[in-house]
KOLLUM-88802 format. One record per residue (C-alpha): residue number from 1; residue in three letters; chain; x, y, z. Coordinates in steps of 0.05 Angstrom, whole numbers, plus 5000, padded with zeros to 4 digits. Each point is the difference from the previous one (the first is absolute). Example, Ala and Ser with C-alpha at 12.3 -4.5 7.8 and 13.67 -1.06 7.14 Angstrom:
residues 2
+-----+------+-----+------+------+------+
: seq : type : mol :    X :    Y :    Z :
+-----+------+-----+------+------+------+
:   1 :  ALA :   A : 5246 : 4910 : 5156 :
:   2 :  SER :   A : 5027 : 5069 : 4987 :
+-----+------+-----+------+------+------+
END
This chain:
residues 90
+-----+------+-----+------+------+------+
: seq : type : mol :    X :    Y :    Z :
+-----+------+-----+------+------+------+
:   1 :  UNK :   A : 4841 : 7331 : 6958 :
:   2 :  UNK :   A : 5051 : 5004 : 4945 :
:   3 :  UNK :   A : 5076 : 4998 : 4998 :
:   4 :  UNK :   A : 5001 : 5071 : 5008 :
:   5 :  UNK :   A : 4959 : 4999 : 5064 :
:   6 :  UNK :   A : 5031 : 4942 : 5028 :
:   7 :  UNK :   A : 5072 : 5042 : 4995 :
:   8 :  UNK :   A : 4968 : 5059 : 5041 :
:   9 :  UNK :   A : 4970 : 4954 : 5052 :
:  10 :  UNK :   A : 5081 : 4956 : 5008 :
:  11 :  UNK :   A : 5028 : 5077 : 5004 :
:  12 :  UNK :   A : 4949 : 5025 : 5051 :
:  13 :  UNK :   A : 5006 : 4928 : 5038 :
:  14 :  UNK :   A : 5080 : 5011 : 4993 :
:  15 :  UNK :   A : 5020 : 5062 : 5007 :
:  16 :  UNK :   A : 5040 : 4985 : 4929 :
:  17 :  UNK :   A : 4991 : 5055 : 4942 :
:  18 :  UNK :   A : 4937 : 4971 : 4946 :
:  19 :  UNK :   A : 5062 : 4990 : 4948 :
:  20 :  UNK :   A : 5035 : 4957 : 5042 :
:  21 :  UNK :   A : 4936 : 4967 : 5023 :
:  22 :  UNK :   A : 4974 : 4993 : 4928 :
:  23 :  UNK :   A : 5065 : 4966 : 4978 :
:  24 :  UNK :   A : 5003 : 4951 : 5052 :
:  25 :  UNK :   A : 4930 : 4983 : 4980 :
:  26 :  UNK :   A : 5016 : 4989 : 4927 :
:  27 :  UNK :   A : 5057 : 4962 : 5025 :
:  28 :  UNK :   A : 4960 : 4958 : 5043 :
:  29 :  UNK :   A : 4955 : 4982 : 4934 :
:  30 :  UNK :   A : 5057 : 4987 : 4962 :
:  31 :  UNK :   A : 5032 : 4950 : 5041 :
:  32 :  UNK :   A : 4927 : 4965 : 5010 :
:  33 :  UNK :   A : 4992 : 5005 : 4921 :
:  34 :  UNK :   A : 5078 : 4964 : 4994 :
:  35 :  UNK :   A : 4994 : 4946 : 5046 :
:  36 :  UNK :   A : 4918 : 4985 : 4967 :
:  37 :  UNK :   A : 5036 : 5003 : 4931 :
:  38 :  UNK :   A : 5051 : 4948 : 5019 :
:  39 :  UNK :   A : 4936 : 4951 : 5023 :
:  40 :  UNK :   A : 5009 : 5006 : 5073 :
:  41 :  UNK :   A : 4958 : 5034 : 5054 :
:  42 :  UNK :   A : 4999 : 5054 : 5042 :
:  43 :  UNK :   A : 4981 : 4999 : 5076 :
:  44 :  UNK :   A : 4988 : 5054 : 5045 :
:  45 :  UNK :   A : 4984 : 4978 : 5066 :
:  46 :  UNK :   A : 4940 : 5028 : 5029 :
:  47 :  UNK :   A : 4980 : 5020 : 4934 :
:  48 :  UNK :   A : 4995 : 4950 : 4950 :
:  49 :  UNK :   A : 5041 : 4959 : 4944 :
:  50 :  UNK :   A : 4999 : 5025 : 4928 :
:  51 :  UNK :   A : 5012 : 4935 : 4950 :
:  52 :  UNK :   A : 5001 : 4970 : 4925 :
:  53 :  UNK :   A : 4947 : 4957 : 4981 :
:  54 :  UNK :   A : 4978 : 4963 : 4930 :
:  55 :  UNK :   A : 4938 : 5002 : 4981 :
:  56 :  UNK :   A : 4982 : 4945 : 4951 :
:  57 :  UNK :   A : 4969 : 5008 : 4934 :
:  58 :  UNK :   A : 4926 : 5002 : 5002 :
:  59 :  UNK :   A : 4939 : 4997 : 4953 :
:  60 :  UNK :   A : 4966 : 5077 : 4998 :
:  61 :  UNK :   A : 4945 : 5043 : 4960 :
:  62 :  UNK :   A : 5009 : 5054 : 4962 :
:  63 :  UNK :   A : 4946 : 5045 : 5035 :
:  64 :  UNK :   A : 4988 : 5037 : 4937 :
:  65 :  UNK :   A : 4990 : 4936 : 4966 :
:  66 :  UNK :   A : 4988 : 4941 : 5049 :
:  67 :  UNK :   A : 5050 : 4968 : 4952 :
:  68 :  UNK :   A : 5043 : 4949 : 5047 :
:  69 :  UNK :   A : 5072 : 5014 : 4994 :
:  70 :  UNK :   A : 5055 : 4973 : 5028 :
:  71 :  UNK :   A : 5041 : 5040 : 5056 :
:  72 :  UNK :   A : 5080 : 4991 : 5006 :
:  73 :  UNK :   A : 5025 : 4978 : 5062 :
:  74 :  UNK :   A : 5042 : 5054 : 5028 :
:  75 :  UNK :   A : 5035 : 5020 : 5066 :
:  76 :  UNK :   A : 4965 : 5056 : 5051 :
:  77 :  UNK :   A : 5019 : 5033 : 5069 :
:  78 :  UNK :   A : 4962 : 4968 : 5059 :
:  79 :  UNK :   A : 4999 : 5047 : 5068 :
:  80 :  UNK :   A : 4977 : 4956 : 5051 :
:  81 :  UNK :   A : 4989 : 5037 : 5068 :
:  82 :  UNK :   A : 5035 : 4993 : 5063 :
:  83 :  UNK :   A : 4962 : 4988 : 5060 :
:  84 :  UNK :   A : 5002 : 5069 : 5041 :
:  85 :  UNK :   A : 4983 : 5040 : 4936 :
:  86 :  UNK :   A : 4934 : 4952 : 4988 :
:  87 :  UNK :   A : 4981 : 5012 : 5069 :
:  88 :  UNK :   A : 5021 : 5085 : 4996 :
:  89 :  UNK :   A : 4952 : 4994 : 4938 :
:  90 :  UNK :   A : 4937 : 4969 : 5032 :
+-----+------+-----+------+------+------+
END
């Protein structure tokens, strides 16, 4: 499912028009994007809590190669699960 279909299933689910549904949607992500870009977390009960994490800097290989390199540390998004959508899922 993409963004796209995801706005036709909110309208259907709604009764709002796919515009208005598609806009709420984007600003749904944008607000999830702000509050992740400020380094806090997001947490939607019953579905699961978005958050920052930093992943230390680590010794790789260049698969081409199998020359070790060195990897940066750098920050990621971490979705963990909420307990009702693990068990909707199994």
């Amino acid at each position: 499912m993409n963004k796209d279909d995801l706005a036709t299933f909110v309208s259907q689910e709604t009764d709002l028009s796919k515009k208005v549904a598609g806009e709420t949607i984007r600003a749904v992500f944008q607000g999830i994007s702000s509050a992740l870009d400020e380094g806090g977390s997001v947490s939607i009960m019953g579905f699961g809590t978005f958050k920052v994490v930093e992943r230390a800097a680590r010794e790789g290989r260049n698969p081409k190669t199998g020359e070790k390199i060195q990897i940066q540390p750098y920050k990621a998004v971490k979705f963990t699960p909420g307990q009702s959508l693990k068990q909707r899922v199994r």
